[in-house]
Residue frames relative to the residue before (quaternion, step in Angstrom):
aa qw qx qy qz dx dy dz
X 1.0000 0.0000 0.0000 0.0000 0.00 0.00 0.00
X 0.4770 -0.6213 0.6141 0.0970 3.66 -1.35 1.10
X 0.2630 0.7337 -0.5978 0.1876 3.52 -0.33 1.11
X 0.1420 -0.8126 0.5311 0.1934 3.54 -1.02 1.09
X 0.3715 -0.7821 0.5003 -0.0071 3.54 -0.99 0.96
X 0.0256 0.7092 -0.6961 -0.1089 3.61 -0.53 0.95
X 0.3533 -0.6614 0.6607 0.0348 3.15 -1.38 1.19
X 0.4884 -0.5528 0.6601 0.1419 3.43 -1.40 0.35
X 0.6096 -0.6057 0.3299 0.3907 3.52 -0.91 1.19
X 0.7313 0.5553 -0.1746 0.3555 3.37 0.38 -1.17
X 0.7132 0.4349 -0.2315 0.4987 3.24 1.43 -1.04
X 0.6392 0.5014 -0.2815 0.5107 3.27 1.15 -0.45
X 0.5002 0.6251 -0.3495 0.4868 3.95 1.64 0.00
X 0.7508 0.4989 -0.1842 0.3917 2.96 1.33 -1.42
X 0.4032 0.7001 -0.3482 0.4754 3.47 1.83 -0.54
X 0.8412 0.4109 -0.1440 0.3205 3.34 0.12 -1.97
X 0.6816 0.5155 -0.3631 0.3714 3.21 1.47 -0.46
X 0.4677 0.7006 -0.2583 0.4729 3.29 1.67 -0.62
X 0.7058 0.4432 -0.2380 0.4987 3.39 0.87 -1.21
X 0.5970 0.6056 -0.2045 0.4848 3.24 1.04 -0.63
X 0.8864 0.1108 -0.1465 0.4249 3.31 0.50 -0.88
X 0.4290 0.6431 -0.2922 0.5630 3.22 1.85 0.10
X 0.0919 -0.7041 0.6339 0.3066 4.14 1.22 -0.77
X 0.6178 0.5030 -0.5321 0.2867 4.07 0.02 0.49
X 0.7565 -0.3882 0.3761 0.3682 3.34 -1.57 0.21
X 0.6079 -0.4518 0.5690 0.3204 3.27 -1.72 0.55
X 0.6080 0.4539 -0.2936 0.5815 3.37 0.23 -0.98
X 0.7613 0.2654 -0.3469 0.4791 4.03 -0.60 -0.29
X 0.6278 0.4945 -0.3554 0.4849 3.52 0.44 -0.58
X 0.5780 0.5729 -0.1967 0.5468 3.78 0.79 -0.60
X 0.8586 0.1983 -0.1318 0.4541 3.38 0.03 -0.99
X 0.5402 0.4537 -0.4252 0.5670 3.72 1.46 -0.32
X 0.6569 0.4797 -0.4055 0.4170 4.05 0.32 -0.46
X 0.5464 0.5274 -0.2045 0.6177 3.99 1.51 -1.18
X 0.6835 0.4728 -0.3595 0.4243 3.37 0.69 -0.23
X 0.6710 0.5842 -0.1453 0.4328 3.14 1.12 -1.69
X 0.6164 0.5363 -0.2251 0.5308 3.52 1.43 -1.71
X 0.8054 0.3500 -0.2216 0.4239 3.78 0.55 -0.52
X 0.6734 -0.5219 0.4252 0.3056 3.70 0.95 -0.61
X 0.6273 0.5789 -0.1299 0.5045 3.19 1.05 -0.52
X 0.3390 0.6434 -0.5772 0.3715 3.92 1.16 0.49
X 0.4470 -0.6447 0.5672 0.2507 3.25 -1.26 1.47
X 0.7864 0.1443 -0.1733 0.5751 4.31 -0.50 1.05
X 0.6413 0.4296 -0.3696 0.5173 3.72 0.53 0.08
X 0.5404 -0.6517 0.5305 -0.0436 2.96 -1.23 1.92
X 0.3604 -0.6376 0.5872 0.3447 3.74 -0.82 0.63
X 0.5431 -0.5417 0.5516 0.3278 3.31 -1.39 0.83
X 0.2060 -0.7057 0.6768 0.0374 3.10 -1.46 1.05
X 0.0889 -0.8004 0.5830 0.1080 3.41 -1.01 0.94
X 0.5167 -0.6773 0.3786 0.3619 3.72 -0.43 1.46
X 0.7288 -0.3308 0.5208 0.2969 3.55 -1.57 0.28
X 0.2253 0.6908 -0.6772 -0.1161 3.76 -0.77 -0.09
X 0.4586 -0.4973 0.6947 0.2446 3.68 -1.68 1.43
X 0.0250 -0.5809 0.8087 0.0892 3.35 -1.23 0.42
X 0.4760 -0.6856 0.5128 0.2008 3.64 -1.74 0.60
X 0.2920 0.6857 -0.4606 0.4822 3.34 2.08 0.36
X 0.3571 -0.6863 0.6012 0.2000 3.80 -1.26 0.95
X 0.5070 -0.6204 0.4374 0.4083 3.39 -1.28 -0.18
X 0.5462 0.3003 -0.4138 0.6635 4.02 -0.86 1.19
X 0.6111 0.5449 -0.4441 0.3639 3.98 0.30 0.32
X 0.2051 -0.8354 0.4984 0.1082 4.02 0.05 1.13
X 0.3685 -0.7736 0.4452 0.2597 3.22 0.10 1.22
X 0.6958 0.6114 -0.2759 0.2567 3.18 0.98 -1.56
X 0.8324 0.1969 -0.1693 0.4895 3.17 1.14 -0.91
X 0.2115 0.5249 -0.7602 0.3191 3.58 0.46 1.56
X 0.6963 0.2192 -0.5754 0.3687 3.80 -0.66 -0.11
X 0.6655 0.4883 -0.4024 0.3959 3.72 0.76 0.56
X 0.5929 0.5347 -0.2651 0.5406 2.95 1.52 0.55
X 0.4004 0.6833 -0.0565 0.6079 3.05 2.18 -0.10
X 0.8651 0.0290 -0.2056 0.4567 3.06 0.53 -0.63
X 0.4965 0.6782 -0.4033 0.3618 3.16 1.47 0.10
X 0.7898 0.4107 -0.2626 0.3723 3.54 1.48 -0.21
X 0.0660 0.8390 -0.1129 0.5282 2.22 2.53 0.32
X 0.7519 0.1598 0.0216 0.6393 3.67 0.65 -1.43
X 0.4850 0.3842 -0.5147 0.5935 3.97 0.74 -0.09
X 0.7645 0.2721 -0.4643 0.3548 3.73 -0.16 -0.36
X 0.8022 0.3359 -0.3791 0.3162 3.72 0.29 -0.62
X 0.5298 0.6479 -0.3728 0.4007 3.73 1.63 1.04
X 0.7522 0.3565 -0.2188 0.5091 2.62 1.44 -0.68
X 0.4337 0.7305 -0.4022 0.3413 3.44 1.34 0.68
């Protein structure tokens, strides 16, 4: 397929240098990066990001432990 593309300065830097330092076509550089940018790389696995256990229970608002922090925080420097 024939498709015409206006690129952005930079993005079109980042092409030529590739092509350049890569000796391959414009065209392969392009569609292997579109490929890469979308998912769709012929053998290339989606990145997987491990699981992390956290030692937080469930019913535990993460958000508001540094608000739990500073509230004892101020019980201590009142009741000093």
């Amino acid at each position: 397929m024939r498709t015409t593309l206006t690129l952005d300065d930079d993005v079109s830097r980042l092409v030529e240098d590739a092509v350049r330092r890569d000796r391959r076509t414009m065209k392969d550089v392009v569609n292997d990066a579109l490929r890469r940018a979308l998912g769709t790389a012929d053998g290339v696995s989606a990145h997987v990001v491990p699981v992390h256990r956290s030692g937080v229970r469930g019913g535990i608002d993460v958000a508001r432990l540094n608000h739990l922090v500073d509230e004892l925080a101020d019980d201590e420097l009142t009741s000093s």
